[in-house]
C-alpha positions as CSV (number, residue, x, y, z in Angstrom):
1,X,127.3,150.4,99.6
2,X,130.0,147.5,99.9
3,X,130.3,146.6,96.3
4,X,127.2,144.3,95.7
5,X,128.3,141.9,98.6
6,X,125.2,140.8,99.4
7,X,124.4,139.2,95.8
8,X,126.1,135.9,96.9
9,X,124.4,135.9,100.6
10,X,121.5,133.6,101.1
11,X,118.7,133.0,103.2
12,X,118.9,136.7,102.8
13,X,116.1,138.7,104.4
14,X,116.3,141.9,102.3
15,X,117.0,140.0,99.3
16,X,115.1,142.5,97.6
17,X,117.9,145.3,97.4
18,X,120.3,142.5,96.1
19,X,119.7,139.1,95.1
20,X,116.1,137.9,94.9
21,X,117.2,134.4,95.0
22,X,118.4,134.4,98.0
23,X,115.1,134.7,99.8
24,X,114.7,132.8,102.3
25,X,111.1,130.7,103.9
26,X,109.6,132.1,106.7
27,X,108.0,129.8,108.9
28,X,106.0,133.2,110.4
29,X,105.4,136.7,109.0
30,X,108.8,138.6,109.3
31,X,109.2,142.8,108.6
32,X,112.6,144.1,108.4
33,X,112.8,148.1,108.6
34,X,115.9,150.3,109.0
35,X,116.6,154.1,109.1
36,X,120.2,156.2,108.5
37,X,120.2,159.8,109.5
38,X,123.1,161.4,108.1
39,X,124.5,164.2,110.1
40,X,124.8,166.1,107.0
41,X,120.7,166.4,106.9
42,X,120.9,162.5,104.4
43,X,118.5,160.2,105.9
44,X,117.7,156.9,104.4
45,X,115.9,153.9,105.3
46,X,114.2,150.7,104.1
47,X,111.3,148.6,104.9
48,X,110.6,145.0,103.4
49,X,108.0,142.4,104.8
50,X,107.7,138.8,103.8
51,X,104.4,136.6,104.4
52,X,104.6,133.3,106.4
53,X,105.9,130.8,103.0
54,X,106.5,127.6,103.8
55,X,107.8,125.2,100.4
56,X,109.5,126.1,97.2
57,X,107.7,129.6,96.6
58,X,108.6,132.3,98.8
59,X,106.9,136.1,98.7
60,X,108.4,139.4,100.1
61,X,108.0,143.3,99.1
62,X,109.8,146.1,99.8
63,X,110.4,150.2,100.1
64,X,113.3,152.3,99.9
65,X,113.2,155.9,100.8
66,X,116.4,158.5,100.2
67,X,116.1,161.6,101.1
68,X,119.2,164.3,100.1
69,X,118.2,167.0,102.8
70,X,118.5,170.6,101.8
71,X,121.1,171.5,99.3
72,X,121.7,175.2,97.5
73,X,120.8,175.0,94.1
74,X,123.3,176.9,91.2
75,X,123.6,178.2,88.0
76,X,126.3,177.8,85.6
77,X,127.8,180.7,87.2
78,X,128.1,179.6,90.4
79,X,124.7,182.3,91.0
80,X,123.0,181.2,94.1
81,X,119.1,180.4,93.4
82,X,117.7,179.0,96.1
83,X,117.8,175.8,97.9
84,X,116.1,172.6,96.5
85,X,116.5,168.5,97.8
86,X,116.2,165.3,96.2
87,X,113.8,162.4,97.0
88,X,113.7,158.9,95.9
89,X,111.5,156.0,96.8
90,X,111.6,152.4,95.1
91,X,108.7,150.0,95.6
92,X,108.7,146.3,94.1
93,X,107.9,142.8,95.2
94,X,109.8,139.8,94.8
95,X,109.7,135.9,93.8
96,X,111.9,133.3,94.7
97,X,111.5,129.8,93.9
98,X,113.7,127.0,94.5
99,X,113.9,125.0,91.1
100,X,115.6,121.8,92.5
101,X,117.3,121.4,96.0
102,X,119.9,123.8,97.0
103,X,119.2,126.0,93.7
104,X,116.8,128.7,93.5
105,X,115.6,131.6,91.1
106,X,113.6,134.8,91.7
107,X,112.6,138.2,90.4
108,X,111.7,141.7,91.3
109,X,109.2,143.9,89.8
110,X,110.2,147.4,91.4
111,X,109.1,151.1,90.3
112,X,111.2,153.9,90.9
113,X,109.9,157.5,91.7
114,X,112.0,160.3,91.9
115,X,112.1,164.2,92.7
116,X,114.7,167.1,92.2
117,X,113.6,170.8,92.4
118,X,110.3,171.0,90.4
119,X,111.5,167.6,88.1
120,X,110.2,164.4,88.7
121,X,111.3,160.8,87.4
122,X,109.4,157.7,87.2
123,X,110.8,154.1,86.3
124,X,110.4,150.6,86.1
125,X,112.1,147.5,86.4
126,X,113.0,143.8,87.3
127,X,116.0,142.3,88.6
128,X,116.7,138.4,88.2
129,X,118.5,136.6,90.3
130,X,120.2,132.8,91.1
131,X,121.3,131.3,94.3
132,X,123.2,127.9,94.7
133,X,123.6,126.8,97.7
134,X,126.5,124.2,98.3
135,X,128.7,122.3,97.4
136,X,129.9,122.6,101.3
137,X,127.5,123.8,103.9
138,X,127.2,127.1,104.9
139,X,128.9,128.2,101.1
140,X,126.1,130.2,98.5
141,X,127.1,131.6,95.2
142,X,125.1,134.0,93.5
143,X,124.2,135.9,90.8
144,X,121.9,138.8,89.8
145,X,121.1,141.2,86.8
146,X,119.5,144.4,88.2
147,X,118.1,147.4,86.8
148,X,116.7,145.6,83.5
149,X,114.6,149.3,83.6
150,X,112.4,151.4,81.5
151,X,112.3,155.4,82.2
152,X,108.2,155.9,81.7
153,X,108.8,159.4,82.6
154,X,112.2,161.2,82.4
155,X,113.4,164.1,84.7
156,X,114.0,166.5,81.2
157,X,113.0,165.9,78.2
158,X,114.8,163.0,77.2
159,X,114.7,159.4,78.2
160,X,118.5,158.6,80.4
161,X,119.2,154.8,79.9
162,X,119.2,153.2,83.2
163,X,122.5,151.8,84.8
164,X,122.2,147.9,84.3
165,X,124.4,146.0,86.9
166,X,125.5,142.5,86.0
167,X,126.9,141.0,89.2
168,X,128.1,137.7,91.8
169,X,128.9,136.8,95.0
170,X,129.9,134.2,97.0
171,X,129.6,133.9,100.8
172,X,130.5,131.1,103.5
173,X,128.4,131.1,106.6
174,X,129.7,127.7,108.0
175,X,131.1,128.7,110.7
176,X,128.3,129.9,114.1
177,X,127.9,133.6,114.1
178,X,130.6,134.6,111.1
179,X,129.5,135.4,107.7
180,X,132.2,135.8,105.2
């Protein structure tokens, strides 16, 4: 929602949505959950939990859940035909690994499932991801390829070619409680 910000943040806990690089190790089991209600009927919401990873390797997965709410379906003639809504949930797990100090890799492994009226869509796919962290503390730069996807089973009959995002970001968290 802000433009892939988050790909350059690390020690990130939900690094799954952005940059799996920037996990970060837990020195206890951590589970980070959040819900959206839109007033519009929209309600949205994510859950990811890491295992206690102490060293080099670090673990998490994760779950995303949208849910559209209840929408009036159309025909080309502007023909009411009902009402129909649209659900999506992503699940994946991801694998960070710091390759020498300050500079780490990781990957997701995510499958996407998808509903709309009576169609339903089924994908999967990896992200890839690199954190630096320095030269000056607090300062991370990061990059991540997302969406390196397959459509296993297409909402019509055709396969759609899922958007690929090739994106960075740099963040400065050197000063106490302010994360630019």
């Amino acid at each position: 929602g802000m433009g892939g910000v988050a790909l350059g943040v690390a020690s990130n806990r939900q690094a799954f949505f952005a940059n799996p690089a920037g996990l970060p190790s837990a020195d206890r089991m951590v589970l980070t959950a959040n819900y959206l209600p839109y007033p519009s009927g929209i309600h949205i919401g994510s859950l990811s939990f890491q295992p206690k990873s102490q060293g080099a390797l670090r673990f998490s997965a994760g779950a995303f859940y949208l849910n559209s709410g209840t929408m009036v379906k159309t025909s080309p003639t502007n023909e009411n035909l009902g009402n129909f809504s649209y659900h999506v949930l992503n699940l994946g797990g991801t694998a960070a690994y710091e390759i020498v100090e300050n500079l780490s890799v990781g990957a997701n492994l995510k499958l996407h499932l998808a509903a709309a009226d009576t169609n339903l869509q089924l994908a999967a796919g990896v992200d890839v991801g690199a954190m630096y962290e320095g030269p000056l503390p607090g300062l991370s730069l990061g990059l991540a390829v997302q969406n390196v996807a397959y459509e296993i089973k297409p909402f019509v009959t055709e396969r759609s070619t899922i958007p690929l995002s090739i994106g960075g970001g740099v963040s400065y968290a050197g000063v106490k409680n302010l994360l630019l």
